[in-house]
GUVEXZA-218253 format. One line per field, with one value per residue (C-alpha): residue in three letters; x, y, z. Coordinates in steps of 0.05 Angstrom, whole numbers, plus 5000, padded with zeros to 4 digits. Example, Ala and Ser with C-alpha at 12.3 -4.5 7.8 and 13.67 -1.06 7.14 Angstrom:
2
residuo = ala:ser $
x = 5246:5273 $
y = 4910:4979 $
z = 5156:5143 $
REM end
This chain:
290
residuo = unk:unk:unk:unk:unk:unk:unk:unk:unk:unk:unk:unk:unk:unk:unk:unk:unk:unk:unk:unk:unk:unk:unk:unk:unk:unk:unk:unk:unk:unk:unk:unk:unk:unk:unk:unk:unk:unk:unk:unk:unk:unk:unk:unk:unk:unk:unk:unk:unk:unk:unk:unk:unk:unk:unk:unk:unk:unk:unk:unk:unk:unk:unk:unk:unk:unk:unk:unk:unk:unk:unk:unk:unk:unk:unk:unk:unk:unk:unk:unk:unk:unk:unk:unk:unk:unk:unk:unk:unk:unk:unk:unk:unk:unk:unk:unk:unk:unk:unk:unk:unk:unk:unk:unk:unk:unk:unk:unk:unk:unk:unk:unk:unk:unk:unk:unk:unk:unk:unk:unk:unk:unk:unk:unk:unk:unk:unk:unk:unk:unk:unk:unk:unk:unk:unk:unk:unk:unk:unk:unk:unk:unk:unk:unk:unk:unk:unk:unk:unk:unk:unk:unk:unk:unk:unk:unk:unk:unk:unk:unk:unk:unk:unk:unk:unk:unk:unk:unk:unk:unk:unk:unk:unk:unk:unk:unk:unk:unk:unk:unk:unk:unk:unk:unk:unk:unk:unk:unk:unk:unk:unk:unk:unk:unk:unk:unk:unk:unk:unk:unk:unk:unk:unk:unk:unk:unk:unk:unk:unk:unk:unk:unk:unk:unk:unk:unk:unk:unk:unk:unk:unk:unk:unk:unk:unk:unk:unk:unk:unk:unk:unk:unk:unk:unk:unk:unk:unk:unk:unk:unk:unk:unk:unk:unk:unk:unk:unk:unk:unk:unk:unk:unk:unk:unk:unk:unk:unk:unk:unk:unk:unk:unk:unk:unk:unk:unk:unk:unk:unk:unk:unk:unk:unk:unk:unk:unk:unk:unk:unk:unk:unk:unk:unk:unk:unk:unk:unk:unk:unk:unk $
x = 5572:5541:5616:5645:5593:5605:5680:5677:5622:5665:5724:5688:5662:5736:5747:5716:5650:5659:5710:5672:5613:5673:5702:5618:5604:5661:5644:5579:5604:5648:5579:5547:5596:5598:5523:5482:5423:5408:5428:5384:5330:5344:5350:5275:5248:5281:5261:5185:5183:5229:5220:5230:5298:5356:5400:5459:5415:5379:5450:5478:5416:5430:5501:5492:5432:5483:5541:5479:5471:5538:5546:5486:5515:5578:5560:5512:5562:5563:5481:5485:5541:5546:5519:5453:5489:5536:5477:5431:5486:5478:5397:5363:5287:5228:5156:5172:5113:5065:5091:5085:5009:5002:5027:4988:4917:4935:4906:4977:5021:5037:5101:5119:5184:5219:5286:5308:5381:5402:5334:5368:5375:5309:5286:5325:5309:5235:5274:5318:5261:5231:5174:5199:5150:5143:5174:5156:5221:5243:5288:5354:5353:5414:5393:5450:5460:5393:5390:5448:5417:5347:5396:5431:5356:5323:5376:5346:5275:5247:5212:5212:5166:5180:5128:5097:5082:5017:4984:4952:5014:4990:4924:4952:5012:4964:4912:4970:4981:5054:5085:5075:5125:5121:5159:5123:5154:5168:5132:5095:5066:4997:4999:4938:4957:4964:5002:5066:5101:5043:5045:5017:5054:5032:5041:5010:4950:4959:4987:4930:4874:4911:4915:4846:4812:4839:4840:4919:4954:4992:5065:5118:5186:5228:5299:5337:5416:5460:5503:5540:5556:5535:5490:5412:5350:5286:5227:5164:5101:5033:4988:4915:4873:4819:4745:4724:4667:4628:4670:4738:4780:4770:4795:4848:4869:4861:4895:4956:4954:4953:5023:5061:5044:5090:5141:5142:5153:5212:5241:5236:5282:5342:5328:5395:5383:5320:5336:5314:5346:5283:5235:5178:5137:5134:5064:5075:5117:5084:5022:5064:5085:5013 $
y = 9714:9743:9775:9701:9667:9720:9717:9630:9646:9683:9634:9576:9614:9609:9532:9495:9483:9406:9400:9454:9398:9334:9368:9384:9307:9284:9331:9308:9233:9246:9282:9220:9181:9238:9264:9203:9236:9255:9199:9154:9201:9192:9112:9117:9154:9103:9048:9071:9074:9021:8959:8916:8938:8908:8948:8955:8989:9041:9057:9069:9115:9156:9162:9190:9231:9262:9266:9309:9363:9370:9377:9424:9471:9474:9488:9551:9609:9582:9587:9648:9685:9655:9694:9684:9647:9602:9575:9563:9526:9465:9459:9420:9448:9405:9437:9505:9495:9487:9547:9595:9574:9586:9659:9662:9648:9718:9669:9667:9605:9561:9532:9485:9457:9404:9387:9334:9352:9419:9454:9523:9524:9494:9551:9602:9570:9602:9668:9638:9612:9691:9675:9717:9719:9720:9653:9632:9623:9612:9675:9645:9678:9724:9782:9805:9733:9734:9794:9772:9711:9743:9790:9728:9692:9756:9780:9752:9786:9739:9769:9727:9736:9701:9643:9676:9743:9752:9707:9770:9770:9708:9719:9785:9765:9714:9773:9802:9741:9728:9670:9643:9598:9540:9491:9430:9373:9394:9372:9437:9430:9467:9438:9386:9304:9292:9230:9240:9179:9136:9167:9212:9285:9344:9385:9454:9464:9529:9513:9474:9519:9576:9550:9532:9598:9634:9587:9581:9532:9490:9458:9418:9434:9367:9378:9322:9316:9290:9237:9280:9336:9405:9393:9388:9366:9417:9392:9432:9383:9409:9383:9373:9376:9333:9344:9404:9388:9427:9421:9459:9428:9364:9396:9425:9350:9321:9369:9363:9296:9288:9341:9302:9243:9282:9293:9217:9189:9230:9217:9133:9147:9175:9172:9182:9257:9273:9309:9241:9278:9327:9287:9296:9240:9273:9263:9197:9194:9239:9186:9128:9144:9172 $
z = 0894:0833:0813:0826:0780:0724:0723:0727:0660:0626:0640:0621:0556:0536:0533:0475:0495:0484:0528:0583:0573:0582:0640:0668:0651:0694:0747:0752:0757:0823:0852:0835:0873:0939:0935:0971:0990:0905:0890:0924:0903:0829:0849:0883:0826:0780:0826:0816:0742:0719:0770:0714:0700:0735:0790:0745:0694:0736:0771:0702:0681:0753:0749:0660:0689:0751:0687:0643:0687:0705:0622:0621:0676:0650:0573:0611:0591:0515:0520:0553:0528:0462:0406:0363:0295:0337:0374:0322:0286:0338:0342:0282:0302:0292:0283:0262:0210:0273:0313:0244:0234:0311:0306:0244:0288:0332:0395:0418:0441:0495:0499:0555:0572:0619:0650:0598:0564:0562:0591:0582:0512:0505:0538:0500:0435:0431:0421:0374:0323:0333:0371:0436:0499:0563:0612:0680:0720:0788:0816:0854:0932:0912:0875:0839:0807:0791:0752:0715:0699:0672:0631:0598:0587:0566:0509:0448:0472:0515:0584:0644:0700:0768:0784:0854:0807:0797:0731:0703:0653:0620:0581:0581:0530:0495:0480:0435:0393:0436:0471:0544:0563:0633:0652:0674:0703:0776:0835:0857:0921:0907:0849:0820:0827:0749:0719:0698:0673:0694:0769:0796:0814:0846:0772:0745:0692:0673:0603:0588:0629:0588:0524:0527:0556:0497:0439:0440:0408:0468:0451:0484:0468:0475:0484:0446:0447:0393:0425:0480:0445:0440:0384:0400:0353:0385:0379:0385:0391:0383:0434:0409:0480:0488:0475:0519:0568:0620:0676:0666:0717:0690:0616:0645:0674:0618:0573:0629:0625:0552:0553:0601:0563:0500:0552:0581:0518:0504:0569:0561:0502:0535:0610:0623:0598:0653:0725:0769:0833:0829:0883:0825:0860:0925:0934:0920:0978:1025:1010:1035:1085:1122 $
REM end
């Protein structure tokens, strides 16, 4: 499997990565049309935000959204085999100010990130603006895939650390003045019900518990496309948490709540770009139907 995936990488690495992202698009179309049990997922999560919109209008949004991550996946081997100048030639960053006089503190940073465009440049791009640290990540079942994968994230000095590893790593890296980076907008079924998008999702705290426990700055990196091409405006939002009070749980809430709200706002721009097969509303639905 894992000698399969690198020889269709390096393959794909050859076309123009427009047209590798045209022929991913159109892909991800036909899926769209075959693939009826995500797409009525991305309808009901569609269905839940957006009642106001008409049917036409929430099909078009899941059918663009099936298209973006068949563009994402197939513009991978550009992120990941790509080198360092070609790929900061497409990304316009946002907020590199912020992230300077967050390194400058020595408390360390927090970056989080979420499934909207192109998440694995997103991801990547925290090496790219030198401020390498360490990333939560979720390790696919085949181990020799996966370690090719972590080699590809890791290369410009990132560390990634697979999400059931002990959290020890975290305050760890944030102790020396580095990076910690989460992702944030999956349903995670130990997870705390927080809004997201005005409903709420089983979601994670620990960028905000974090960020708070050791005075780190906390930031949401927004993934924004150009039109459809290969070209990407990053934007790194500092997130100022709310007044701290007594009780910590409720801080941590609140500062979760305040970082998805960063997140929901950039996905009512382009919804088309979000991942609405994920079944982020799961408790949602697990609550219906009790």
């Amino acid at each position: 499997m894992a000698f399969m995936v690198k020889i269709l990488f390096y393959l794909i690495r050859c076309l123009p990565v427009r047209l590798a992202g045209a022929i991913g698009a159109g892909l991800g179309r036909a899926a769209y049309l075959i693939d009826g049990r995500h797409r009525q997922i991305a309808m009901r999560n569609l269905h839940r935000l957006y009642p106001q919109k008409s049917m036409a209008w929430k099909q078009r949004i899941s059918r663009e959204s099936f298209a973006e991550l068949g563009r994402t996946t197939f513009e991978m081997p550009h992120v990941f085999l790509r080198s360092k100048q070609f790929l900061t030639s497409r990304i316009e960053f946002v907020g590199l100010e912020e992230i300077n006089k967050a390194a400058a503190a020595g408390h360390g940073t927090v970056f989080t990130a979420c499934h909207l465009s192109n998440w694995e440049i997103g991801a990547l791009s925290i090496s790219l603006v030198n401020a390498p640290g360490d990333q939560m990540y979720r390790a696919v079942r085949q181990p020799p895939l996966d370690a090719f994968l972590k080699q590809c994230r890791e290369r410009f000095g990132n560390r990634l650390h697979e999400r059931r590893e002990n959290m020890r790593w975290i305050p760890k890296t944030l102790k020396q003045g580095k990076s910690v980076s989460i992702m944030v907008d999956q349903h995670l079924s130990n997870g705390v019900p927080v809004p997201f998008m005005g409903h709420l999702a089983r979601s994670t705290t620990l960028p905000a518990t974090y960020a708070r426990r050791n005075h780190s700055a906390l930031f949401a990196g927004i993934v924004h496309r150009i039109g459809h091409q290969f070209r990407f405006r990053i934007e790194f939002k500092r997130i100022t948490l709310p007044p701290q009070h007594a009780d910590s749980e409720q801080d941590a809430l609140a500062g979760t709540a305040a970082l998805h709200e960063a997140y929901a706002q950039a996905i009512d721009q382009r919804p088309e770009l979000w991942l609405w097969i994920h079944r982020r509303w799961l408790y949602l639905d697990e609550q219906e139907q009790a």
